[in-house]
Each structure stands twice: as structure tokens, then as C-alpha cells.
C-alpha positions, -999 to +999 in steps of 0.1 A: +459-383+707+428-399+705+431-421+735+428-386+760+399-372+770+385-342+747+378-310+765+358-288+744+355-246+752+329-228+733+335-195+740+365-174+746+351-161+781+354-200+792+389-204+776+399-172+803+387-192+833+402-227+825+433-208+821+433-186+854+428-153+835+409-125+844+376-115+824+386-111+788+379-074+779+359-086+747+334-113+743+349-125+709+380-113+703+411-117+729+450-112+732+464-128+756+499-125+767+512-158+774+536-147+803+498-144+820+486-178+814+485-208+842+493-242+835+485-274+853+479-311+849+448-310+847+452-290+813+480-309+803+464-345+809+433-337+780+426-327+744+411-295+740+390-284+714+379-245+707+350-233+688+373-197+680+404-193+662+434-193+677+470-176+665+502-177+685+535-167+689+553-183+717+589-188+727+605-209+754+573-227+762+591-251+781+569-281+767+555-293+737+526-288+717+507-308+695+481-306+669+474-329+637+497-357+640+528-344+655+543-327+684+566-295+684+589-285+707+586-244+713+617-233+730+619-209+699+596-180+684+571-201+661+536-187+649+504-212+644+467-208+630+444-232+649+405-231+631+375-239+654+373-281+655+407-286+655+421-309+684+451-296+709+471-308+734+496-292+758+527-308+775+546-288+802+578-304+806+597-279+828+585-246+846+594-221+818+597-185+838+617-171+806+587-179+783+568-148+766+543-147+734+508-134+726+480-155+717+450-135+693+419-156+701+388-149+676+356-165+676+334-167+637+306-146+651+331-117+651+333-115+616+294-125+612+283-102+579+316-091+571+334-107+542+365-124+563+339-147+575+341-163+544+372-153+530+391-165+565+386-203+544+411-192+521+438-189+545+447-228+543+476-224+570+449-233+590+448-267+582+488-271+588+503-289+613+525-280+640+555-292+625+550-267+591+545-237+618+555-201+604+590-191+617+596-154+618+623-131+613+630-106+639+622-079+620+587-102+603+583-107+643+579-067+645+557-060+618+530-089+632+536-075+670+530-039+657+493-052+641+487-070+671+492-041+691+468-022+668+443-048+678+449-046+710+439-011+717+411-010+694+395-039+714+403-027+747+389+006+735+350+019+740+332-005+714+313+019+690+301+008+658+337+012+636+351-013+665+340-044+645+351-036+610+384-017+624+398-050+646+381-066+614+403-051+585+435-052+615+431-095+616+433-096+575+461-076+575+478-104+601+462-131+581+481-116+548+510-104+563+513-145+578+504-154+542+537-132+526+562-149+554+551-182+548+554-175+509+589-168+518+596-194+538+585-219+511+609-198+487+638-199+514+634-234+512+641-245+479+658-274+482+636-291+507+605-280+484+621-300+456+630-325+474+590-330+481+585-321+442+609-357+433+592-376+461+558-369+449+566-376+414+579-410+424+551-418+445+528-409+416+551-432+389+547-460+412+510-458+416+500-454+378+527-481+369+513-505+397+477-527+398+458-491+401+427-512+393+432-529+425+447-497+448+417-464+426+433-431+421+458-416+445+442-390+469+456-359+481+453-369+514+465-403+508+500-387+490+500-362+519+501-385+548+532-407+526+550-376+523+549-366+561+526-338+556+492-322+560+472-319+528+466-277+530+501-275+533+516-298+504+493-283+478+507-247+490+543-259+492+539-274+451+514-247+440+546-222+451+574-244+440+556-259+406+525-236+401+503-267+403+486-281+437+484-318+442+452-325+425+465-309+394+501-333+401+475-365+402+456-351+370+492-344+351+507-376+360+472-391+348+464-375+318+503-387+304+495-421+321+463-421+296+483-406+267+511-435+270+488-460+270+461-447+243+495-442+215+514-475+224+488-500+233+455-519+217+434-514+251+400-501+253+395-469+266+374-488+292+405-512+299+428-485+303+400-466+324+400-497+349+437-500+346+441-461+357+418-468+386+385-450+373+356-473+382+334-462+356+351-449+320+327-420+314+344-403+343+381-413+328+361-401+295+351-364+307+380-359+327+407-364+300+381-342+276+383-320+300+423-315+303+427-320+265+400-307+246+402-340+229+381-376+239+402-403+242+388-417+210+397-383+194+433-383+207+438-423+199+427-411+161+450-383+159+481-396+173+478-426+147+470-401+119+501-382+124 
């Protein structure tokens, strides 16, 4: 992906024109109807990048799509969150006359002093990848159609000044209505989650029980990219499954990595420190404090006073 050139569009007026479509009807907030937009090779041959949100729903794209590290094929109903920064790219493998979705385009200085300009950060489907896309029922399909249609007239509307904090409130209620479906999809799939759970705990076994001094603690990028997956979108999928996000798997599989070795071994708390992969042992110190109200002094002493 890095290899084509980058094409970068700063404003959603400038997104209508690379796309053929006709003035959009406001400055920062747009739904398109994908039936309307206009392909070519010259869109198709770059990577673009927007400075404006971007959600979609599109079905029988006739190409692929790709952003992160993977491409996905959209010849069904799929929704995506794209945050400003985040590279795209666009293959049309066969005229697609069938093909129909919306796209909601939304740039930050909509929401500028209202509080979904901060709280949009908390939506982490926005850091997903293509391949962990939200796939709707028909009937979830009709309850985010029916917001986006509220959106849609309120835009196209006379702006007065309700506009902003009407299509406002209408895009949270989109953003938490995406945020229910995916919380169902990670619940309708169980046995794939857990599947994910048993892989991450072996990844984790086989860190702490290798030369850690050599390899520093796990990251939840690094754990991420062995599993196949994006970082946002692991910690959701074990923060639903197990109630803990991957930080707090490292910091479990740690703290009873430091336990083990503090009740069964003569180390140092600085040898087992460098052994866990902490460079310095005040910060192996502070951290198991912190997750067991004891030091490691203090939990040496009491597990040999028992």
C-alpha cells in the first residue's frame, strides 16, 4: 500500500469533485449515495487520504477495498468507520450496475464546541480494519438507514442555528447504534472470540516463559499484529468476551509471571525484573504495587510466612 502514490482531500467539497459529484449541499457534512459516484483508474491507481470521517454501507461494489493491512471484498452489505489520516485504496474489478449504499461524510470542524468532538475518540471501531467491518442485519440495516435519513433532511434543510446540534445528536445516535451491532456481533461470535482468548494466552505463556530480557514486554500492537488483527479491535473483542483489554491480559499474565517467580525462586527482585523484561526494577516495582497492594518485597515475605 505504501508503494502507490497518496492522494490527500481536505475537504469534503474536493472529495465531490474527484468523484464526479455535484456540489455537496453542506460544506461539512455529506451523504452520498453510492449508486451516484464515478469510478476510474485514475482513482483506483492511488492511496487516498481524507481529513473528514467517513461511514459506509455498500453492497455489490464490484471491487475491493482496502484499509489497514488488508483488502475486503464488498459484494455484500458491510458498514466501515474511516477517521481523518487513515489511508484508502479502491480496486474496481468489474462494472458493478447492481451496486447501491450510502456513504455519511463528516469533517471535525462540524462538531467544533460540541462534546462529540471529543467523545467521537471513544468510538475505537475507527481504528478497525476492513476485514473486522460491521455486518448488519436487515432489520439493524433499517434502523441505521432510518437515522441516516434523519440526517439527510436536516442537512439538506435551511441551516438555522438547531441545524448543527440536531445532525449533531442524529451522528451519535449512528455512532451508538454501530456500537450496539458490533457488541452483538462480538457476542454472536463466541467461538471465534475464544478462539482469540486461547491464542493470546499462548502467545503470552510463550513470551514470559522465553528470554524476555532479550525480546522487553509484549505490546499490544505487537500481540495484535500476531493474532491477525488491529489493536482497537482486539482489546474490544477481549474486553467483551473476558472483561479485560489487552493491556490488562499483558498485566495479568505478568503480575502471575512475578508471583511464580517471587514464591518458588531465590532471584532478586531486580533479576526477576530483567527476566520479565522491565529495564529498570522500580518500574517492575510500582507496577506490581500497583496491581497488588503489595511490593514485591512485601508479597515475597508473606507468601514465606504463610
Amino acid at each position: 500500500m505504501n508503494n502507490n502514490p497518496i492522494q490527500r482531500v481536505k475537504t469534503i467539497t474536493e472529495y465531490h469533485r474527484t468523484r464526479g459529484l455535484s456540489q455537496p449541499a453542506h460544506p461539512l457534512v455529506s451523504l452520498i449515495d453510492y449508486r451516484e459516484i464515478r469510478h476510474s483508474s485514475e482513482i483506483t491507481a492511488v492511496s487516498w487520504g481524507f481529513d473528514f470521517y467517513m461511514i459506509a454501507l455498500k453492497k455489490n461494489m464490484g471491487g475491493k477495498f482496502r484499509y489497514g493491512q488488508q483488502y475486503y471484498d464488498f459484494d455484500g452489505g458491510t458498514m466501515f468507520f474511516i477517521a481523518p489520516g487513515q489511508l484508502i485504496r479502491i480496486e474496481i474489478t468489474q462494472d458493478a450496475p447492481d451496486r447501491s449504499g450510502w456513504m455519511l461524510l463528516i469533517h471535525p470542524d462540524f462538531f467544533w464546541n460540541l462534546p462529540l468532538s471529543k467523545a467521537i475518540s471513544n468510538y475505537e471501531y475507527f481504528g478497525y480494519s476492513t476485514r473486522e467491518a460491521l455486518f448488519l442485519s436487515e432489520q439493524e440495516e433499517a434502523v441505521m438507514l432510518d437515522v441516516v435519513a434523519h440526517i439527510s433532511r436536516e442537512y439538506r434543510a435551511n441551516i438555522d442555528r438547531f441545524s448543527q446540534q440536531i445532525i449533531a445528536s442524529q451522528i451519535e445516535v449512528l455512532l451508538n447504534y454501530a456500537d450496539r451491532f458490533y457488541h452483538r456481533q462480538f457476542l454472536t461470535r463466541r467461538i471465534a472470540n475464544h478462539q482469540v482468548v486461547d491464542k493470546l494466552e499462548k502467545l503470552l505463556d510463550n513470551h514470559f516463559n522465553g528470554t524476555l530480557n532479550r525480546q522487553g514486554l509484549p505490546t499490544v500492537n505487537y500481540l495484535a499484529e500476531q493474532l491477525n488483527l488491529s489493536p482497537d479491535y482486539l482489546s474490544s473483542l477481549l474486553k467483551i468476551t473476558t472483561g479485560l483489554n489487552t493491556q490488562q491480559h499483558i498485566h495479568e499474565k505478568l503480575i502471575a509471571k512475578a508471583k511464580e517467580k517471587l514464591s518458588v525462586t531465590g532471584l532478586s527482585v531486580s533479576e526477576i525484573a530483567f527476566e520479565l523484561g522491565f529495564e529498570h526494577s522500580q518500574s517492575f516495582s510500582k507496577l506490581f504495587k500497583a496491581k497488588t497492594n503489595l511490593s514485591p518485597v512485601q508479597f515475597r515475605q508473606s507468601f514465606t510466612s504463610r
